[in-house]
C-alpha positions as CSV (number, residue, x, y, z in Angstrom):
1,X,-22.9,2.3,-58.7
2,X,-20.0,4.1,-59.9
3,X,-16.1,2.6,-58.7
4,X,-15.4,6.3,-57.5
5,X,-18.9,6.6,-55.6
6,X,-17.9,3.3,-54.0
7,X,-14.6,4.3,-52.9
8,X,-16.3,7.6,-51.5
9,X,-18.5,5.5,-49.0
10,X,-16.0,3.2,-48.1
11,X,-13.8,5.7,-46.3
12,X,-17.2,7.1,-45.3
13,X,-17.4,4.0,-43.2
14,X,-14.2,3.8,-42.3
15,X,-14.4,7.0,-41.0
16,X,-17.3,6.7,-39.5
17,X,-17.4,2.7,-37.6
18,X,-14.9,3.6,-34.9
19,X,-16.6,6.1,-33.6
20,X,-20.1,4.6,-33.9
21,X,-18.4,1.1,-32.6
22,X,-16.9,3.1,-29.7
23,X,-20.3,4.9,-29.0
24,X,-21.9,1.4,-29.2
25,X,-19.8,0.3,-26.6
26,X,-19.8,2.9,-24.4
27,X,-23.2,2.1,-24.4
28,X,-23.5,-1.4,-24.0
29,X,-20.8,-1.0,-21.2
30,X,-23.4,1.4,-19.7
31,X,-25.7,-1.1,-19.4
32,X,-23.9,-3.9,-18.1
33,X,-23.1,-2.3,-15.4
34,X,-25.9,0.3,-14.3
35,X,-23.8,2.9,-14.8
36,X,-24.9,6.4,-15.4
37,X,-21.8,8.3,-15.4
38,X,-18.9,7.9,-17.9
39,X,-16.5,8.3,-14.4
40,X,-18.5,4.9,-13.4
41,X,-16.6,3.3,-16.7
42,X,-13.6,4.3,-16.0
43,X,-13.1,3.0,-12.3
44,X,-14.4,-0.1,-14.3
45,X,-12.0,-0.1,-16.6
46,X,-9.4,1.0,-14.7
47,X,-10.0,-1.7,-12.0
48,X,-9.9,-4.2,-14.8
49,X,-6.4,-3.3,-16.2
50,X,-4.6,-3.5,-12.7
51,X,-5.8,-7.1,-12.0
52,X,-2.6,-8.5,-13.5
53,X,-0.6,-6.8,-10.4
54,X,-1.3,-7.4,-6.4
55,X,0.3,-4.1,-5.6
56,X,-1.9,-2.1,-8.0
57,X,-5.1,-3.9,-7.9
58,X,-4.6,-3.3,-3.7
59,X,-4.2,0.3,-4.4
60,X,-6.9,0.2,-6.8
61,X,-9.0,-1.0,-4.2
62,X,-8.3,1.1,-1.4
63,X,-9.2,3.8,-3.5
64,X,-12.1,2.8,-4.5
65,X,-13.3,1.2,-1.1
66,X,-11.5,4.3,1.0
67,X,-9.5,1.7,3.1
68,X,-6.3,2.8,4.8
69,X,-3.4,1.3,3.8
70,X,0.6,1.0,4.8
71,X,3.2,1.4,2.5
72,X,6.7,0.5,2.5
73,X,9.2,1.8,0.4
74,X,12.2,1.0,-1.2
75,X,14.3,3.4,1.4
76,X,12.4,1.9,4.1
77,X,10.1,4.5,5.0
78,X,6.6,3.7,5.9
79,X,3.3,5.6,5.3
80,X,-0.2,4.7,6.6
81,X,-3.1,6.7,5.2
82,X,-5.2,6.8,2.6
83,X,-5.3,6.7,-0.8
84,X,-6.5,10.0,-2.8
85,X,-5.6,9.3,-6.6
86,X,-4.1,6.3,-8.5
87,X,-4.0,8.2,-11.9
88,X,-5.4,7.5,-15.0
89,X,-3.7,4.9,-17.7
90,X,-2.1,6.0,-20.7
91,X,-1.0,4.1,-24.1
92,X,2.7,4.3,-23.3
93,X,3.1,3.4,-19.3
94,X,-0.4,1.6,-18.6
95,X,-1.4,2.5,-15.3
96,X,-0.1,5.6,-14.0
97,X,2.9,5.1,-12.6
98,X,2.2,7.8,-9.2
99,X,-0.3,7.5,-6.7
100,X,-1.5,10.5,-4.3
101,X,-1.8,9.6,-0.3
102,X,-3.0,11.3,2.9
103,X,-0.9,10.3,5.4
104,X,-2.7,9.5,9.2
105,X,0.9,7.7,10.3
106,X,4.5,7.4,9.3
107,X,7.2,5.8,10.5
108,X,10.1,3.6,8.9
109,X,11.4,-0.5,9.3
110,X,14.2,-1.4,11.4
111,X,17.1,-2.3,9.1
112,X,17.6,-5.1,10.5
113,X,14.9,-6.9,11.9
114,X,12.4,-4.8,9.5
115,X,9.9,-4.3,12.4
116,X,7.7,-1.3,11.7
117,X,8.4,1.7,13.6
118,X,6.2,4.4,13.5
119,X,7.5,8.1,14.5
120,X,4.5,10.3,13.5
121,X,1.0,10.3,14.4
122,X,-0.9,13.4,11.8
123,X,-3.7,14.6,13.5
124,X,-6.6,14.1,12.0
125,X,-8.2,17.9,12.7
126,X,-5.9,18.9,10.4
127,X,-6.3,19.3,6.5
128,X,-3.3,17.4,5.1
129,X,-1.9,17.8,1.4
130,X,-1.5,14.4,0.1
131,X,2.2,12.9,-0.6
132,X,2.8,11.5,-3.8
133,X,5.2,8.5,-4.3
134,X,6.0,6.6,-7.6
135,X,4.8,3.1,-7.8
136,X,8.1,1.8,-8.6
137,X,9.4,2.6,-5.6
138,X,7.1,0.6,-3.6
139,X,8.1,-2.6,-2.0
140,X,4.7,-3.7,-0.1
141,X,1.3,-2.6,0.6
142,X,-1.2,-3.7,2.6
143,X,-4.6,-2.6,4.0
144,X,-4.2,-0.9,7.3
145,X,-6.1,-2.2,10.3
146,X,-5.6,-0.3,13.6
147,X,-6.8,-3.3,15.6
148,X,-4.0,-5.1,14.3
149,X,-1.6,-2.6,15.3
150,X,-2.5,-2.5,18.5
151,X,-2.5,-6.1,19.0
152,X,1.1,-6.2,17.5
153,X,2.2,-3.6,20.3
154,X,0.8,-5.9,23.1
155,X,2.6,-8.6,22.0
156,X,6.1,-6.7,21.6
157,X,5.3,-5.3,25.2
158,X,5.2,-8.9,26.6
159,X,8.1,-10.3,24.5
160,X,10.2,-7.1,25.9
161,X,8.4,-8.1,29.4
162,X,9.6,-11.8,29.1
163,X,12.8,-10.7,27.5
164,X,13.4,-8.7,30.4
165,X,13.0,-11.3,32.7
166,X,15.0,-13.3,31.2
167,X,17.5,-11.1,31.7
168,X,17.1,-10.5,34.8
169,X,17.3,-13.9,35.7
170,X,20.4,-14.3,33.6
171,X,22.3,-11.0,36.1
172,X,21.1,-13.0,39.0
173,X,22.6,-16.1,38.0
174,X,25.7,-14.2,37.2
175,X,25.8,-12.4,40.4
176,X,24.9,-15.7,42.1
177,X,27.8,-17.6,40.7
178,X,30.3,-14.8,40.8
179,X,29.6,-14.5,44.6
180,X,30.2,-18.3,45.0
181,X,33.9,-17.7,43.3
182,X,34.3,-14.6,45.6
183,X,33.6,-16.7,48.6
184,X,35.6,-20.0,47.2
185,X,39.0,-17.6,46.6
186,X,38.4,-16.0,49.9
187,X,38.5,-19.4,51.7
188,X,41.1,-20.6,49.6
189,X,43.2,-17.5,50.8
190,X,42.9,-18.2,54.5
């Protein structure tokens, strides 16, 4: 075989293995997971390359498994909804660095005891155009129950309930004791 017919098909092959390696994979991937559709891979794949990080792999899983999640940013603001697009990953950033929500509620945290105040109820009749926020910005996520809501507004309503009877009981005291000074000065004046 000639050196210059050798050369010929050896960047023949180079040309030609990454794509038939890539093809072969694609394949193979297919496969392994009973996937007929090349979106199918890419969920896969993208699910794979946000394991390193809890808040994106819980984004990445809310997406997937159309839970509703809260968000809290970095300004304090808090979203409940659901999430409509995590992005695709790229060479430079890795995982897209935005995410697309539809809100359901919104609200913000106290500033100083960081309790969770909601101000906005969307209705749900409504079509809503998703919000987008950058990941960075994010400071916790978790997945939304409404159940758990509502059992954390029972127990503020009986810790203001005791609280107020506390303080009740505190004014009576007070007016209690201050009428036993009244009466004390009044028979110390006669």
């Amino acid at each position: 075989m000639p050196e210059g017919s050798h050369d010929a098909l050896s960047g023949l092959l180079t040309f030609v293995m990454p794509a038939l390696w890539a093809f072969l994979a694609v394949r193979i991937l297919k496969w392994q997971l009973g996937a007929s559709k090349k979106e199918e891979i890419a969920v896969y794949l993208l699910g794979e390359s946000v394991e390193h990080s809890p808040i994106c792999s819980t984004l990445f899983d809310a997406f997937v498994e159309k839970d509703e999640v809260m968000i809290t940013m970095e300004d304090r603001k808090v979203y409940v909804g659901y999430i409509m697009d995590v992005g695709a990953p790229t060479e430079v950033t890795g995982v897209n660095q935005e995410i697309l929500l539809i809100p359901t509620v919104s609200g913000y945290r106290d500033k100083d005891t960081l309790k969770v105040v909601y101000t906005t109820d969307y209705p749900s009749d409504t079509p809503l155009r998703p919000i987008g926020f950058r990941q960075e910005n994010i400071v916790s996520i978790s997945v939304f129950s409404e159940e758990i809501r509502e059992a954390f507004k029972r127990v503020d309503s009986e810790r203001a309930g005791e609280e107020a009877a506390k303080e009740k009981a505190a004014k009576d005291q007070l007016v209690k004791a201050i009428t036993e000074l009244v009466a004390v000065v009044q028979a110390a004046q006669r």
